[in-house]
FIPA-317239 format. One record per residue (C-alpha): residue in one letter; x, y, z; residue number from 1. Coordinates in steps of 0.001 Angstrom, whole numbers, plus 500000, padded with zeros to 6 digits. Each point is the difference from the previous one (the first is absolute). Last residue first. Layout:
residues N
r east north up k
a X Y Z NUM
...
end
This chain:
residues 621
r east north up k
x 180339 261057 325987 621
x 498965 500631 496014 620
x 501830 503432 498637 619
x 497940 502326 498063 618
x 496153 499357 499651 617
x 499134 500725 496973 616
x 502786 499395 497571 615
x 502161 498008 502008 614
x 497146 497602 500513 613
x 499143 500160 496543 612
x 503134 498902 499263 611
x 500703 496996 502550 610
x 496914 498979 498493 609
x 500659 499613 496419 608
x 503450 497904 501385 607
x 499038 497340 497276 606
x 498276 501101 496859 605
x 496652 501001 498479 604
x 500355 501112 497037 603
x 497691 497234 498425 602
x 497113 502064 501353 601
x 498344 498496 503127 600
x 497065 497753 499216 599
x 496187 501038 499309 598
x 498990 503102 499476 597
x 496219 500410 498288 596
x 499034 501261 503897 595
x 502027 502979 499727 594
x 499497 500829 496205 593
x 496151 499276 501017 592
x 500354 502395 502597 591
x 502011 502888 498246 590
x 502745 501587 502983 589
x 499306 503144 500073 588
x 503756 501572 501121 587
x 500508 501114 503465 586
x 503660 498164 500080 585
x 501369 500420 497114 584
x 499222 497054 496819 583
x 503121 498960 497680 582
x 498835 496673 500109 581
x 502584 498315 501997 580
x 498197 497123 501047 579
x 501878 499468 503379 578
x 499669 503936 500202 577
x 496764 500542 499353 576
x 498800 497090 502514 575
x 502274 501554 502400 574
x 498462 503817 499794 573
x 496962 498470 500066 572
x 500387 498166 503071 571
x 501355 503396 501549 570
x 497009 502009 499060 569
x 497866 500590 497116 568
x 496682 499482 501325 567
x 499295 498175 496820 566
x 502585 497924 500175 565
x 499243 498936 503773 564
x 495756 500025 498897 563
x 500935 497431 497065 562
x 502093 497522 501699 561
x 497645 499657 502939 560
x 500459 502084 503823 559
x 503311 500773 501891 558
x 502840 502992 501217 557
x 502707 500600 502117 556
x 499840 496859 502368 555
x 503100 500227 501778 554
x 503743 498287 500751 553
x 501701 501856 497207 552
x 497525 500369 497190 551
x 497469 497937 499765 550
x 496859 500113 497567 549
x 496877 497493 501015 548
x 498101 498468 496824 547
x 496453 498487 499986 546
x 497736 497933 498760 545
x 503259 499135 497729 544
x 498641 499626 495859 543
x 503469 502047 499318 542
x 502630 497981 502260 541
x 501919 498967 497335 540
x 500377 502782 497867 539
x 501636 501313 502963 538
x 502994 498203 499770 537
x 501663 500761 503185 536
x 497583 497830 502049 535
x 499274 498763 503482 534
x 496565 498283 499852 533
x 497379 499466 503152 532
x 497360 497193 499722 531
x 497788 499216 502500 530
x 498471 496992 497670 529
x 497183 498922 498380 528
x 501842 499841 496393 527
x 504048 500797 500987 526
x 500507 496025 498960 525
x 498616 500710 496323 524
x 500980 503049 499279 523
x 504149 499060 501080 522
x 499284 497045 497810 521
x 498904 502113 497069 520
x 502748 502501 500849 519
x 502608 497109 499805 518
x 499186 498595 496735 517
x 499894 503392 499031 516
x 503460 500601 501422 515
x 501720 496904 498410 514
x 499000 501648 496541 513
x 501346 503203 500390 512
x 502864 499000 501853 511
x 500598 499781 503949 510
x 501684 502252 502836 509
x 496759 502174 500692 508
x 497679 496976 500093 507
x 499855 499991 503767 506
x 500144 503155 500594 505
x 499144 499863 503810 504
x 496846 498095 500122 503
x 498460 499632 503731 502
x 496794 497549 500037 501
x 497878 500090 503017 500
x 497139 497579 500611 499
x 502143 496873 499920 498
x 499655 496990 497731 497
x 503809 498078 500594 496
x 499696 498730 496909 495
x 499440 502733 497573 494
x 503218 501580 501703 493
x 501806 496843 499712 492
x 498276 499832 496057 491
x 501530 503992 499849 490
x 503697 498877 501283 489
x 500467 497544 497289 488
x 498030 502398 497446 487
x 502919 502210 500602 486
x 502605 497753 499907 485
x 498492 498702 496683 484
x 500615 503771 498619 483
x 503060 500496 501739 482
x 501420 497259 497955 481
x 500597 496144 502082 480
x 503302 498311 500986 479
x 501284 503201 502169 478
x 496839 499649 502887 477
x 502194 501547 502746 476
x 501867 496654 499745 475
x 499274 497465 497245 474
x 496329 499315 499010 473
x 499653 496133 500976 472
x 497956 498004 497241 471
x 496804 498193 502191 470
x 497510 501671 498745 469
x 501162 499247 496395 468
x 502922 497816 499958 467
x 501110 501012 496634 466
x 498502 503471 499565 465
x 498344 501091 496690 464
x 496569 498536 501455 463
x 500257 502540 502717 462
x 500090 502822 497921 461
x 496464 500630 499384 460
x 499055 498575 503582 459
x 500930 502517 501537 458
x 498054 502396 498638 457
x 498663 501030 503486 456
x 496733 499323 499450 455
x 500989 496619 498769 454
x 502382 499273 502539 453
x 497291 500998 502346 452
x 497664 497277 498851 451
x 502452 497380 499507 450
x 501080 500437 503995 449
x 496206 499851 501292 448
x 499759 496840 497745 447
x 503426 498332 501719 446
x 498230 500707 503299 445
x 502065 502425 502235 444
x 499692 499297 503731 443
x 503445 499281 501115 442
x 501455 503736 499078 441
x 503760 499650 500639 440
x 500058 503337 497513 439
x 497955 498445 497297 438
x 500950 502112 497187 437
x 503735 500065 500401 436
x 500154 496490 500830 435
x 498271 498842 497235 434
x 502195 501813 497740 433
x 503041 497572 501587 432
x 501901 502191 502712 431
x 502833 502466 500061 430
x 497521 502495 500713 429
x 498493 502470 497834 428
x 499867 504089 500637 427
x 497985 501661 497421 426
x 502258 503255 500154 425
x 496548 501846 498420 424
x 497985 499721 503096 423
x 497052 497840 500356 422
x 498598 499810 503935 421
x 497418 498091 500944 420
x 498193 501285 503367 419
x 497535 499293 502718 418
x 502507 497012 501377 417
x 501901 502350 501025 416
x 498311 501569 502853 415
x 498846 497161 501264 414
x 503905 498256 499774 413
x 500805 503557 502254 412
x 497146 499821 502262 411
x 497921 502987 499576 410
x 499943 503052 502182 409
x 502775 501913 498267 408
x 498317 499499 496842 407
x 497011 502097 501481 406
x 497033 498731 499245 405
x 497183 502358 498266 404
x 500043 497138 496975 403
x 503729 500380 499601 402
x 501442 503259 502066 401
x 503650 501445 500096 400
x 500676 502388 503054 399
x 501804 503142 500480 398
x 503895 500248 500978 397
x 502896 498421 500405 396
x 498677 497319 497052 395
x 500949 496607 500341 394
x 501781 498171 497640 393
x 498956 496509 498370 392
x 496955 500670 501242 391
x 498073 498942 496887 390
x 498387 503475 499630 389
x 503296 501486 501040 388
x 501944 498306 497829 387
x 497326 500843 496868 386
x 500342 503847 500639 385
x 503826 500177 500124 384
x 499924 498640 496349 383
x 498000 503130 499273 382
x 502202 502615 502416 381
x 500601 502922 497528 380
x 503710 498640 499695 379
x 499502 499325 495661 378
x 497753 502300 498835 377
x 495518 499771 501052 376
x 497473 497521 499300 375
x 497670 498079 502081 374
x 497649 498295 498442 373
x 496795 498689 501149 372
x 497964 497637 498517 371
x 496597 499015 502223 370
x 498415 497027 501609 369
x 500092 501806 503232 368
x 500967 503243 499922 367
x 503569 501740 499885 366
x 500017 502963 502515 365
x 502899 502247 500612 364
x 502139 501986 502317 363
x 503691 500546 500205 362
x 500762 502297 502845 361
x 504136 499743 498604 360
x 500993 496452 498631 359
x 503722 499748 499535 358
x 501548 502138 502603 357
x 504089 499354 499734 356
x 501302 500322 503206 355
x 500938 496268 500539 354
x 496919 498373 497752 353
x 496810 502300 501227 352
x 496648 499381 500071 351
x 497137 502445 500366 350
x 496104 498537 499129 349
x 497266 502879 500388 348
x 497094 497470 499839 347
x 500012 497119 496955 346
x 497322 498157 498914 345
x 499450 496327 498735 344
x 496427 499004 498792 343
x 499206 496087 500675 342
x 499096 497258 498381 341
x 498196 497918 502081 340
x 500434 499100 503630 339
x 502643 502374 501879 338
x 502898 498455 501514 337
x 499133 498730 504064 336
x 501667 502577 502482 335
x 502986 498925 502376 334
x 500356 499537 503263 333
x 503512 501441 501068 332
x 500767 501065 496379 331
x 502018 497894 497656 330
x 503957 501205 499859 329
x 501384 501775 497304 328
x 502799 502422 501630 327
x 502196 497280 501018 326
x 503045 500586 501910 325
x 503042 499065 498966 324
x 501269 497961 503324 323
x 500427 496646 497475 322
x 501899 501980 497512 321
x 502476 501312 502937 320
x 500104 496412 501359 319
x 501919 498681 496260 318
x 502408 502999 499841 317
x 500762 499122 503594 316
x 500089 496668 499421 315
x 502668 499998 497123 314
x 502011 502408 502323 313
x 499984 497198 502712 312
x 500600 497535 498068 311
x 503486 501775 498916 310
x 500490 500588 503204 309
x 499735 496088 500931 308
x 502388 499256 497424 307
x 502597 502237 502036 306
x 499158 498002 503147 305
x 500905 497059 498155 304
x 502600 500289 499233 303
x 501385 500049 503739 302
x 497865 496763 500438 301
x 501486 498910 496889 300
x 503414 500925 501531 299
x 499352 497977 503294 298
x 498757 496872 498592 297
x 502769 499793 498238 296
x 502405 500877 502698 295
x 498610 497120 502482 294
x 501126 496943 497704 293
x 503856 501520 500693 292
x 499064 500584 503471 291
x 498331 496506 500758 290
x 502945 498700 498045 289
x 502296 501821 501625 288
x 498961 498440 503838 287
x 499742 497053 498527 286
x 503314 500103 498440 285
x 501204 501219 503098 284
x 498515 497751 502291 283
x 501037 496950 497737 282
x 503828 501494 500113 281
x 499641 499369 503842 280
x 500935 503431 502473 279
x 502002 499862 502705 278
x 502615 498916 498674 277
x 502645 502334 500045 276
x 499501 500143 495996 275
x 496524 499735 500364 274
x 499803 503717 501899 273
x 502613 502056 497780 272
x 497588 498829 497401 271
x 497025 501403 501802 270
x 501431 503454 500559 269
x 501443 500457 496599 268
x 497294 497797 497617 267
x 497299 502076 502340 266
x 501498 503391 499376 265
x 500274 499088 496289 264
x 496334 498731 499902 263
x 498890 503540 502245 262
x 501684 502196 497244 261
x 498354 497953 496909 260
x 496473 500392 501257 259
x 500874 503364 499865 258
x 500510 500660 496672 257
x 497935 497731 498633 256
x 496809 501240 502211 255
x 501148 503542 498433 254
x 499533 498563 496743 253
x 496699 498578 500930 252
x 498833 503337 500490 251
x 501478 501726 497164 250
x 498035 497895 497641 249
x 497094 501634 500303 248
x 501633 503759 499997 247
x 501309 498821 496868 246
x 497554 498634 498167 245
x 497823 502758 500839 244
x 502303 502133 498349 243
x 500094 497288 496782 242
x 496148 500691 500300 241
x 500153 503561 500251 240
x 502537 500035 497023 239
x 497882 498119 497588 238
x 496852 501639 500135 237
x 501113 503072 499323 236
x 501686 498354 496825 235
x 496581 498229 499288 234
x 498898 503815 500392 233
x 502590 501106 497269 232
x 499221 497278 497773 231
x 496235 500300 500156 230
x 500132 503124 498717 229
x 502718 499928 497532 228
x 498045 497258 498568 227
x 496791 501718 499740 226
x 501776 503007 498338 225
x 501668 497273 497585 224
x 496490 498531 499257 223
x 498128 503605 499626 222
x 499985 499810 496621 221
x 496255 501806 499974 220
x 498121 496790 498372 219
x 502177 498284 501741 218
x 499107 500431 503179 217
x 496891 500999 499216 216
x 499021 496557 499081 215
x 501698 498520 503128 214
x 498057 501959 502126 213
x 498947 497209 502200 212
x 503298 498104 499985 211
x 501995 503608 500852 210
x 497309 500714 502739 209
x 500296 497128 501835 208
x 504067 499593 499476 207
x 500194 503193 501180 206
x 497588 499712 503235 205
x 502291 496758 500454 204
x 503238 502200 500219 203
x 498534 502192 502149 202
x 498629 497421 502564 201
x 503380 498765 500200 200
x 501064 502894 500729 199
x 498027 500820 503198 198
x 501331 496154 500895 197
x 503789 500874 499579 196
x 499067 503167 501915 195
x 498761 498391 503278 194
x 502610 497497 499579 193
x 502261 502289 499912 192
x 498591 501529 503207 191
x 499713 496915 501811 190
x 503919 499051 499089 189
x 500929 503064 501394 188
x 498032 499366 503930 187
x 501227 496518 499721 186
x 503436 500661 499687 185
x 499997 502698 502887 184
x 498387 497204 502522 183
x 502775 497569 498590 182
x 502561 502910 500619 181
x 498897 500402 503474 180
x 499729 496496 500985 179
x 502927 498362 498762 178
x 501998 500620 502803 177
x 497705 497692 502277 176
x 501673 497445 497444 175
x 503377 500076 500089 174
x 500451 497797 503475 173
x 498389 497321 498317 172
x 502363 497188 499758 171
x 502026 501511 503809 170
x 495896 499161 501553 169
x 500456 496800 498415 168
x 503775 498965 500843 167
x 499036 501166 503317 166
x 496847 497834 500353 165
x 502358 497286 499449 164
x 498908 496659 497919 163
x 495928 500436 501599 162
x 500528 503575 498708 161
x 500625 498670 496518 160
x 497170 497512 500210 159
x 497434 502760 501045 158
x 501108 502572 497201 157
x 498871 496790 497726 156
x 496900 499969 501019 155
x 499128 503642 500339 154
x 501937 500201 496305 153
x 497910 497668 498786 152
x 496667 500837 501183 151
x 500707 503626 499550 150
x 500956 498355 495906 149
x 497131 498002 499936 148
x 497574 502707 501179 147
x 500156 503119 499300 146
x 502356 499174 497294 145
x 497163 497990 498492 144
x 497429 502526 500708 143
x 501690 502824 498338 142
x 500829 497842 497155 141
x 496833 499118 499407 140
x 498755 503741 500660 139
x 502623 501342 497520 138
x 498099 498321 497405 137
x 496750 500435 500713 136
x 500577 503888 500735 135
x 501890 500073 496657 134
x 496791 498434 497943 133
x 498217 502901 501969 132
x 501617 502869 498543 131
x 500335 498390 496603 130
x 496006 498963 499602 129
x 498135 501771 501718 128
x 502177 503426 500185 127
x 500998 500219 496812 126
x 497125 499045 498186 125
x 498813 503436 502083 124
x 502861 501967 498568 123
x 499553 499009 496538 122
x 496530 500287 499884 121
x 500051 504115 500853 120
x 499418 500812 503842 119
x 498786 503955 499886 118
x 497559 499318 497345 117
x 499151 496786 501514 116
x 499238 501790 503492 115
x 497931 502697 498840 114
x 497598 497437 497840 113
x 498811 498367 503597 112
x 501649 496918 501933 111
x 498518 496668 500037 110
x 501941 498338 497468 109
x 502931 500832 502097 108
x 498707 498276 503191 107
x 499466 496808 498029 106
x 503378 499683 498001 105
x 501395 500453 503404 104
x 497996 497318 501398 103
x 500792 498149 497433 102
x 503622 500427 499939 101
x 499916 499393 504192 100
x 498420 496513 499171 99
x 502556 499182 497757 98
x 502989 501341 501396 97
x 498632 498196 503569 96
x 499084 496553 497944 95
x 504001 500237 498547 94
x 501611 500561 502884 93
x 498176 497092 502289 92
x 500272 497704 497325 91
x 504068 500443 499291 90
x 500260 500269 503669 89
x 498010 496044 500223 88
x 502602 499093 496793 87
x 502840 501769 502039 86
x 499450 498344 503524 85
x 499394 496523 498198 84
x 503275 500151 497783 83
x 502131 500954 503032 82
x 498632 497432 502206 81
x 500720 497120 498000 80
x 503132 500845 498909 79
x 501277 500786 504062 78
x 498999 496455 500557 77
x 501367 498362 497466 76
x 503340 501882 500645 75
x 499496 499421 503923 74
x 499343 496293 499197 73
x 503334 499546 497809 72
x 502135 501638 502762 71
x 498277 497360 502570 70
x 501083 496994 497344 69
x 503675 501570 500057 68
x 499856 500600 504104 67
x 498853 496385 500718 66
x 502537 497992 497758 65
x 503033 502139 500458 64
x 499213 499687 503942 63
x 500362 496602 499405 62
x 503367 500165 498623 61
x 501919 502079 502268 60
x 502645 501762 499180 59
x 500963 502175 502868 58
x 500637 502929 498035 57
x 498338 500041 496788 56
x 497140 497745 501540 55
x 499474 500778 503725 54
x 500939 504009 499888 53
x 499071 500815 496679 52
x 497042 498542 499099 51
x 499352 499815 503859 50
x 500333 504020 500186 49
x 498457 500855 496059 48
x 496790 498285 500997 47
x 498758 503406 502028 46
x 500450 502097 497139 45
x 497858 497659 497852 44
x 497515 499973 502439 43
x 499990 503326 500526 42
x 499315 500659 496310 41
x 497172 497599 500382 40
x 498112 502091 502092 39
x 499453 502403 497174 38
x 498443 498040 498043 37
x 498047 498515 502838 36
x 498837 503004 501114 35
x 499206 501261 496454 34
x 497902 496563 499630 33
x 497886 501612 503017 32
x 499880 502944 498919 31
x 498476 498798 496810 30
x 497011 498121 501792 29
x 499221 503642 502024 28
x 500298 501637 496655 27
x 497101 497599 498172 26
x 498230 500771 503194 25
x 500325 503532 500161 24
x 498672 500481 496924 23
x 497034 502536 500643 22
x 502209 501714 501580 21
x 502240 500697 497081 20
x 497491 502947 498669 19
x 498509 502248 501584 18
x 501243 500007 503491 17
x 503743 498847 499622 16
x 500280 502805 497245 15
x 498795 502607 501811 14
x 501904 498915 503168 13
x 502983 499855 497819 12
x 500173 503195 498452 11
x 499414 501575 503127 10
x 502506 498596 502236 9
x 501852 500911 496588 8
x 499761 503184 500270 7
x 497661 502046 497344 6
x 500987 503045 498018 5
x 497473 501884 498335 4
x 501510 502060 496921 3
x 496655 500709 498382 2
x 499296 498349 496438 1
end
């Protein structure tokens, strides 16, 4: 995130404008009952002088009468107001959180592949949900001190000065000194507020990843190392906040301090005053009342100046995800998605993440209705491949083309809605199985839905299920095997129908048998398709149409199975390698041997490819 620093004029007007204009009416009806509220302090002020002066002193019976039964009526009063201003506040606060969370959530799902890997989960839950739960929060309160308590105090300021505008002005001779160090306070408690939210974001990026990798986590023992971790930024976290605590807090001190200067110089001058007489002990308890009623309202207001900062930050954080700007926008008029089944080429793409260059020139044709794979070590740019075809990045340079259209010219849910895309993480919602094939689809007859689960295999485990369709498949999918995740994710593929099918090893993660359930799936929905295939089996991708080699960022060689091996470059030096043969590179390689193979060697093993890679091509960028 960049340090932009907004004022508050700022803050405000931004926050008046999109979001708590829209209930100005609901706040016009609450400052109303705030101006009663806060009237009624004045009242009571105000009652102390006959209370005093015509009952306690003059004893007078009917005045007894009249002033208890009007004390009972300010109290009802007073109740009745306060409960309507905060349930109305209440409303307002919670229908701006909510409508600024889903905007947020909005805006973020928007934003390309380069901003999630620079803004991991953690840090974005962060933000809608924490971030802006504390601008709702401190926003009631804002608004109440704003007004009930400036109400107040206004009011009650006015029946002290009405007592003896010297008294008053001798009351709140402390405060123009408070300027300075309240301007200082607010300035330090921004800044740790600033930090205390940065941290926060930390601390739920942990949690994120420490829930999500919980497997590895103690697979590798990390649990104390996790711990230390998150103990040591909670400890971070800790101090700014109690810092923050006390630069908030040091306002309304300093309103204690001198609040309790002007009452002494008011109990001297004014009690040298009744004792000569010139002065009742009902204008004095008025007058003290209205002061003593006034210093509330006085240090929240001071408070609350601190708990505006703290907003403030929370805003800032919030406003500089709303000012990301987007990279993926639809085009000014935009082109219609090709009819058919289309081919998909690539024309001297360059893209870069920071100063890394991922795809260099890379240039390639996969034809319509054909197999391609694209293989090539781990960073040669094949995953990169399949976000620029679905524009979830853009490329900086060179041009990606479905059916002779440029993505690029395509409406983005056009340009989508051409593909199905079967990767090997199988990601499941936190949904019923229905749910995860559908996809809010409305139009899916219960016979249309059958006849994928069948082709997708589906329906061989569903029977084993206890609610069927309908049985919810835990989050990220963690009730079902990889294998039925898999099939999951290939009947929403099957589903959806589109002309382009992208496969990236989607049965590299399962067993021997759940794979050629799988693979017989994976044939099925790739039949009549655009289909292109990342693989680092390569006894997978043997009957291809055709195979494109990468090696960091560029096409380095392509053609069938047979005529890469028997050329006897790169691809064979792989396909040796992964079935470690013995064979050199240059070797005759026997066709029918060739053809004959038709699995990976049991020797095959995890972290093959971080070999080879080291082996032929030396360090990976």
């Amino acid at each position: 995130m960049n340090d932009q620093t907004y004022t508050s004029k700022e803050l405000l007007s931004w926050l008046w404008r999109d979001y708590l204009r829209k209930h100005v009416g609901l706040m016009g009806v609450a400052v109303v009952f705030m101006i009663i509220e806060g009237s009624t302090l004045g009242a009571l002020a105000r009652l102390m002088e006959p209370m005093f002066d015509r009952v306690f002193v003059a004893g007078q019976e009917d005045a007894l009468i009249w002033v208890g039964l009007t004390l009972i009526g300010i109290f009802i009063l007073r109740a009745i107001a306060g409960v309507s201003q905060k349930v109305l506040l209440t409303k307002v606060a919670q229908r701006t959180a909510a409508d600024m969370r889903i905007d947020l959530l909005e805006r973020m799902m928007k934003q390309d592949g380069a901003f999630h890997q620079s803004h991991p989960p953690g840090f974005l839950i962060q933000r809608v949900q924490s971030d802006v739960n504390a601008v709702g929060d401190v926003w009631r309160a804002v608004i109440t001190g704003a007004g009930r308590d400036f109400i107040g105090l206004l009011v009650l300021l006015g029946v002290a000065i009405s007592i003896d505008p010297i008294w008053a002005l001798m009351a709140c001779v402390g405060i123009p000194i408070m300027v300075l160090p309240a301007a200082a306070a607010q300035k330090f408690v921004r800044r740790r507020a600033r930090e205390a939210r940065d941290l926060g974001a930390s601390l739920a990026t942990r949690l994120d990843e420490v829930f999500h990798g919980i497997v590895q986590v103690k697979l590798n023992a990390l649990e104390a190392y996790q711990t230390r971790q998150y103990r040591d930024l909670t400890g971070k976290f800790i101090d700014t906040e109690v810092r923050a605590a006390f630069g908030n807090s040091a306002i309304p001190g300093m309103v204690d301090i001198l609040s309790g200067i002007g009452f002494m110089a008011v109990i001297l001058y004014g009690g040298s005053e009744i004792i000569s007489g010139d002065k009742t002990i009902g204008q004095f308890m008025t007058f003290f009342t209205a002061m003593g009623f006034a210093f509330s309202p006085l240090r929240r207001l001071g408070g609350i100046s601190g708990l505006w900062q703290i907003a403030a930050a929370a805003l800032e954080r919030i406003r500089e995800l709303f000012e990301a700007p987007l990279h993926l926008r639809d085009p000014a008029h935009p082109v219609p998605a090709p009819v058919g089944t289309p081919d998909i080429k690539l024309e001297n793409v360059d893209l870069f993440y920071s100063e890394t260059k991922v795809l260099d020139g890379l240039t390639f044709t996969a034809k319509a209705g054909e197999t391609t794979a694209l293989v090539g070590a781990s960073g040669a740019g094949k995953s990169t491949v399949f976000n620029v075809l679905t524009r979830l990045i853009d490329p900086q340079g060179g041009k990606a083309l479905l059916g002779g259209i440029a993505t690029t010219d395509m409406a983005l849910a056009d340009l989508r809605s051409l593909f199905s895309v079967v990767t090997q993480e199988a990601l499941l919602f936190d949904a019923t199985l229905r749910e995860n094939i559908v996809l809010d689809r409305k139009d899916v007859t219960e016979a249309r839905l059958n006849e994928v689960l069948d082709a997708a295999h589906v329906a061989d485990f569903l029977p084993k299920l206890e609610k069927g369709l309908d049985t919810l498949v835990g989050p990220r999918g963690s009730a079902l095997s990889g294998g039925q995740r898999q099939r999951v994710v290939i009947a929403r593929a099957l589903l959806r129908d589109t002309p382009i099918l992208l496969l990236d090893e989607a049965t590299s993660a399962l067993d021997a048998q759940s794979e050629q359930v799988v693979q017989e799936a994976l044939d099925r929905l790739s039949k009549g398709r655009t289909t292109i295939v990342i693989a680092h089996r390569l006894a997978t991708i043997r009957s291809a149409d055709r195979i494109v080699v990468m090696d960091r960022g560029h096409v380095v060689d392509e053609g069938t199975h047979d005529a890469l091996l028997e050329r006897g470059g790169l691809y064979a030096d792989l396909y040796r390698l992964q079935f470690q043969d013995g064979r050199q590179v240059g070797d005759p390689v026997p066709e029918k041997r060739a053809a004959n193979r038709a699995s990976p060697d049991t020797s095959e093993h995890i972290g093959l490819w971080q070999r080879i890679g080291r082996r032929l091509f030396g360090q990976r960028r």
